[in-house]
C-alpha positions in Angstrom: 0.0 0.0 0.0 1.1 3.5 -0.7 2.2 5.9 1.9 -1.2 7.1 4.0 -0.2 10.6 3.0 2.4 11.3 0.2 4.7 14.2 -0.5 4.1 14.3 -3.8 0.2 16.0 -2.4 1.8 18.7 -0.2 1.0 21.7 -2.9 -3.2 19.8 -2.2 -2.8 19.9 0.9 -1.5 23.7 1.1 -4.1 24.6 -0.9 -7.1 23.4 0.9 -5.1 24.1 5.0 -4.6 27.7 3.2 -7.7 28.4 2.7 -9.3 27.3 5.6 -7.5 28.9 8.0 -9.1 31.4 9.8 -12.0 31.6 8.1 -15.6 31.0 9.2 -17.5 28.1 7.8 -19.1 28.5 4.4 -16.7 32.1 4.0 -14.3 32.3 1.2 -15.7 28.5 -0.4 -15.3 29.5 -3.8 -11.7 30.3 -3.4 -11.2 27.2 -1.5 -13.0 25.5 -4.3 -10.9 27.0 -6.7 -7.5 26.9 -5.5 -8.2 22.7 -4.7 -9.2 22.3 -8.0 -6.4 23.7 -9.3 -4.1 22.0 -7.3 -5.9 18.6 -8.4 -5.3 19.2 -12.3 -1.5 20.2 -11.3 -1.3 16.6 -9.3 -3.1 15.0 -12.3 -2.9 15.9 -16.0 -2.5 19.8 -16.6 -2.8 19.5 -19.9 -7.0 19.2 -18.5 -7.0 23.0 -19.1 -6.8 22.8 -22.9 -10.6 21.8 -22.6 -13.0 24.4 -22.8 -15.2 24.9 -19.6 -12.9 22.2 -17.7 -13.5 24.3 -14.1 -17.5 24.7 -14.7 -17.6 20.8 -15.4 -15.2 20.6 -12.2 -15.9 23.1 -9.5 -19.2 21.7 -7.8 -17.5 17.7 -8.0 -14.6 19.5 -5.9 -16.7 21.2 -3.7 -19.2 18.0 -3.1 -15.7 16.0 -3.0 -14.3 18.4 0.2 -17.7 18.8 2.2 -18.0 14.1 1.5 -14.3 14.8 3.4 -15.3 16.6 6.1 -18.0 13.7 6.8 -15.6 11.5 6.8 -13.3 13.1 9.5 -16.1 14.1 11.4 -16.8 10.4 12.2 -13.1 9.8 13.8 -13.2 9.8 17.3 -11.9 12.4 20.0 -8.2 11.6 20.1 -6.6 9.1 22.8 -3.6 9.7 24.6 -0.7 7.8 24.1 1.3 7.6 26.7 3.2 4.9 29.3 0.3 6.3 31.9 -2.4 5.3 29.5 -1.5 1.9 28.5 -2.9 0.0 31.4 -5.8 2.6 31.7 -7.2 2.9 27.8 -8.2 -0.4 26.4 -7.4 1.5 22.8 -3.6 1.7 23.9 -3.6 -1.1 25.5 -4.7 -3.2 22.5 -2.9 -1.1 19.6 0.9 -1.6 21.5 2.4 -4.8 23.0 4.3 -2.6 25.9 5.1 0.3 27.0 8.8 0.4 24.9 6.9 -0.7 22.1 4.5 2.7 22.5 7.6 5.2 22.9 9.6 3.1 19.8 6.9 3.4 17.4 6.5 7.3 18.4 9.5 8.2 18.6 10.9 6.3 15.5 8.8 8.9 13.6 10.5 11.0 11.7 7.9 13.3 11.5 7.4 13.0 15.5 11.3 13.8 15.8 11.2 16.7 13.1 7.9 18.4 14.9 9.5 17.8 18.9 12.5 19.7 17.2 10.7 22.8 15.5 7.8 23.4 18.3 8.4 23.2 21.8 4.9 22.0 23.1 5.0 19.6 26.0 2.5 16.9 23.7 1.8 17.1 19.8 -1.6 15.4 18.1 -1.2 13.0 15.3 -2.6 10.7 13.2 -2.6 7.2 14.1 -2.3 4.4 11.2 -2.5 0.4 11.3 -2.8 -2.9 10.0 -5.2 -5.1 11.7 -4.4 -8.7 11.9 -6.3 -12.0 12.8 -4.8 -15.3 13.4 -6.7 -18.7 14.9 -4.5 -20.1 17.9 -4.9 -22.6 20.6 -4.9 -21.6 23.8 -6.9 -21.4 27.4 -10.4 -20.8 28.4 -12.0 -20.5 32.1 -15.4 -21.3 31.8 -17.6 -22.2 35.0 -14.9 -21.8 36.7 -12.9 -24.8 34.8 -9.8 -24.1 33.0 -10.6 -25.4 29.2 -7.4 -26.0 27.2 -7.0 -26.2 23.7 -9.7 -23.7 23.0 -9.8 -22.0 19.1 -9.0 -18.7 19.7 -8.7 -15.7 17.5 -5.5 -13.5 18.3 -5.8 -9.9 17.2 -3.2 -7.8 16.5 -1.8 -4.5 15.6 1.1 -3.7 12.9 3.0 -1.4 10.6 2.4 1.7 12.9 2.8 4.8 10.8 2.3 8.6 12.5 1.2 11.2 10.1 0.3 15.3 10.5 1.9 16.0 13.6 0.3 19.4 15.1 0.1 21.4 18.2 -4.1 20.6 18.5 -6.6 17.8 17.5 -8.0 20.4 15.0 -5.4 21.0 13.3 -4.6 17.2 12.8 -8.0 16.9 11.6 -7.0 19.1 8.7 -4.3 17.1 7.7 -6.4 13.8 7.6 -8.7 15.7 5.5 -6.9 16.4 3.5 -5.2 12.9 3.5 -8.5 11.5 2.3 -9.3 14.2 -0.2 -5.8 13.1 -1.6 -7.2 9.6 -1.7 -9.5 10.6 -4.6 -6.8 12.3 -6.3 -4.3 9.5 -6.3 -7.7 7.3 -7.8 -7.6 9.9 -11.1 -4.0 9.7 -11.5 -3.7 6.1 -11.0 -6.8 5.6 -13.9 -4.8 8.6 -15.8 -1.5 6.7 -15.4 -2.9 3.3 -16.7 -4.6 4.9 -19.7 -0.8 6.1 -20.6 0.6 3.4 -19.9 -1.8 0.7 -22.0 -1.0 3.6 -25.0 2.1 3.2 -24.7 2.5 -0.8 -24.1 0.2 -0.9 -27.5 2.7 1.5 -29.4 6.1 -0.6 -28.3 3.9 -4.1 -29.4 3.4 -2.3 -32.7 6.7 -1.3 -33.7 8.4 -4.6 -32.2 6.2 -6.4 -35.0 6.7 -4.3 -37.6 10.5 -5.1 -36.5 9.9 -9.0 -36.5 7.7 -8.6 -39.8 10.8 -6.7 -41.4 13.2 -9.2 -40.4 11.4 -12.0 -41.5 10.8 -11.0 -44.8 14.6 -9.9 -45.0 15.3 -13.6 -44.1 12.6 -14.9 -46.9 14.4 -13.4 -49.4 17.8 -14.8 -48.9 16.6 -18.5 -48.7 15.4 -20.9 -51.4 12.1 -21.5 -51.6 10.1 -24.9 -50.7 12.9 -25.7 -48.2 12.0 -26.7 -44.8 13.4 -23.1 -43.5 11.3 -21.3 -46.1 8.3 -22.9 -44.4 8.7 -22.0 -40.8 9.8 -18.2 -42.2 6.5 -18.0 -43.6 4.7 -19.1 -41.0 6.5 -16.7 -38.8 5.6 -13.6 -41.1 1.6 -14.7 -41.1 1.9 -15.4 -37.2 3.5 -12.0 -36.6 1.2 -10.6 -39.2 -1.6 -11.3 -37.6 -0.8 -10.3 -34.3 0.3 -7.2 -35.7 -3.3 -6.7 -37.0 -4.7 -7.5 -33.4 -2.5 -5.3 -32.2 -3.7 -2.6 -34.6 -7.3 -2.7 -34.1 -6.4 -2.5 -30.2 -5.1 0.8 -30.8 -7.6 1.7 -32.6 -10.2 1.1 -30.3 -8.2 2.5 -27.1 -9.2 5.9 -26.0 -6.3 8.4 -26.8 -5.4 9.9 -23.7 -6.6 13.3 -24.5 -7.4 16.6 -22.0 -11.0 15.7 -22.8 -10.3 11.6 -21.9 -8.1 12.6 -18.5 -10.9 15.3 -17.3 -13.3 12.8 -17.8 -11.7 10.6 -15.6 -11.1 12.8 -12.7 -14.6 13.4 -13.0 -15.7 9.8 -12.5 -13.5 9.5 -9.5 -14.9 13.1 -8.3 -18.6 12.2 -8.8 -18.6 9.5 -6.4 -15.9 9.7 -3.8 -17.9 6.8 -1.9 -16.6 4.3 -3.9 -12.5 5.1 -3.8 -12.7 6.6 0.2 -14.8 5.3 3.0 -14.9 5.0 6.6 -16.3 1.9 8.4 -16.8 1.1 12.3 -15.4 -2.2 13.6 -16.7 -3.4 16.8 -14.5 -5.3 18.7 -14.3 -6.8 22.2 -11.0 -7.9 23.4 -9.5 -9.3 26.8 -6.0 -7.7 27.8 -4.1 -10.5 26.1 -5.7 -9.6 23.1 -8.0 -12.4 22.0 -11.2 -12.0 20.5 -14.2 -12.8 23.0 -17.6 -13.0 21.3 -20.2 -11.2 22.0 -22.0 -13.8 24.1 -19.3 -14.8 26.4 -19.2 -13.6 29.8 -15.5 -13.4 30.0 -14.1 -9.8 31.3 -12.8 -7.5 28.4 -12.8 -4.9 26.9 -15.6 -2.9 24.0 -13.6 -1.6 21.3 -15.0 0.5 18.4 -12.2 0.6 15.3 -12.3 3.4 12.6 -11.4 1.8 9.8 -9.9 4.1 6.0 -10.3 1.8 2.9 -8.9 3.5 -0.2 -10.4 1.7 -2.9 -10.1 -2.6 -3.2 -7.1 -2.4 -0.8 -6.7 -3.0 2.6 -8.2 -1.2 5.2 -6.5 0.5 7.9 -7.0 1.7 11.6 -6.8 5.1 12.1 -6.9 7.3 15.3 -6.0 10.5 16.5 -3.5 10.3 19.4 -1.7 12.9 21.5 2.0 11.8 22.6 3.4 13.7 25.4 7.4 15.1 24.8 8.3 13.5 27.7 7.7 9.8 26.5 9.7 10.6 23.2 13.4 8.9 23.0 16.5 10.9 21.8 16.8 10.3 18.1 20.1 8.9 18.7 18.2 5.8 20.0 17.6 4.9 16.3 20.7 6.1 14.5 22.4 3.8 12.8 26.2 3.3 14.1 29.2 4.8 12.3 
């Protein structure tokens, strides 16, 4: 999966923080409309501004697009705090971290983490929060009526590949930054359908002029050696094999779009008319015990209710996400994960 929020997005995501900032709720849309949309031809195809009318056809997608993102953030939870005085205490840090070290290593391995504690000297920072969520059947104990059951299928749930993103001084502020994370989800969607467009175009062309190579050099051969002998044979059947692929090939690339302005608007607008089906948000109920197994929802077993957010970008995999505030104290000296000499 790629990176839950790119560089290759920051001029997006200055464009839509800019012209938020400040400003009152439905002030100043239009330029916040117009600068994003802007920003999303630069990050996909600029040539989209050859067509004719391309911001009309695009501005109310955009702005429809950036309100669908503000749903979505506004159905993340309050942050947690993350913290060695939390882990027992919060059964959402107590089930996303093995240990306390564990906690303050995945933190403070964060470059990001690092590079904010450096620049701004608050005494906590807010940041996003992303995982993988894992499942694996195991064997293990069960009290039950006060009998201790062995070999009991279990389900063992687990938390990996940690990443920290949009460190700020406030929850707010981090908000922002997962907004615009998500909006940038729909973008990378165009560009991806933009990019394989390009890319079949091109695949097509280099099949095309390989044949025309082969069909050359067969013929080249056909004429140096005598006809009716047994090499003769399989050289013509070579030049009506390649032939006829080259034909194929042909009427391929004739049928293929051409990736014009017109052909890559059109498919930024298809992503843009229905955000639902590249971003979403789902809930997760969960109910775990502090060893992290599964209980079901009918046992009587102590544990604890857990509520996941979950991001899906499109058919891949989805993601925990949570806001968390990490206090400067818990973070380790960046020399901790330097590597020697």
């Amino acid at each position: 999966m790629k990176p839950f929020i790119g560089n290759r997005f920051n001029g997006l995501r200055a464009a839509i923080y800019r012209n938020r900032q400040g400003k009152a709720p439905g002030q100043h849309r239009t330029a916040e409309v117009f600068h994003t949309m802007e920003s999303v031809v630069d990050d996909t195809d600029s040539k989209i501004r050859l067509v004719p009318g391309y911001k009309k056809k695009l501005q109310n997608l955009i702005q429809s697009s950036l309100e669908f993102a503000d749903d979505l953030v506004d159905q993340i939870p309050e942050a947690i705090e993350v913290s060695s005085s939390t882990f027992a205490s919060d059964p959402y840090v107590n089930a996303f971290f093995a240990n306390v070290t564990d906690l303050q290593s995945i933190f403070s391995h964060s470059s990001e983490i690092q590079d904010y504690m450096e620049d701004v000297h608050d005494t906590r920072c807010c940041a996003l929060l992303c995982m993988r969520r894992t499942e694996k059947t195991a064997m293990g104990m069960e009290l039950s009526d006060n009998m201790l059951k062995k070999d009991v299928r279990q389900i063992a749930v687990s938390f990996s590949d940690h990443r920290i993103y949009s460190p700020a001084p406030s929850e707010p502020e981090t908000r922002e930054g997962l907004r615009s994370c998500l909006f940038q989800g729909l973008v990378t969607n165009a560009l991806e359908r933009i990019t394989q467009l390009r890319l079949a175009s091109h695949n097509l062309q280099s099949r095309r002029q390989m044949l025309h190579t082969r069909l050359r050099h067969y013929k080249h051969k056909a004429s140096e050696v005598e006809q009716g002998t047994r090499t003769s044979v399989k050289i013509a059947h070579g030049i009506e094999a390649t032939g006829r692929e080259l034909r194929k090939t042909e009427e391929k690339m004739l049928n293929a779009p051409l990736l014009t302005p017109q052909v890559a608007l059109e498919q930024v607008m298809e992503v843009f008319s229905a955000p639902g089906d590249f971003v979403r948000i789902r809930k997760f109920p969960l109910r775990l015990n502090k060893m992290g197994i599964r209980i079901s929802d009918t046992s009587p077993q102590p544990c604890n209710q857990l509520n996941l957010t979950e991001v899906v970008f499109g058919n891949e995999l989805p993601r925990v996400v949570a806001l968390a505030t990490f206090p400067r104290m818990e973070l380790l000296p960046r020399t901790v994960f330097s590597a020697p000499g």
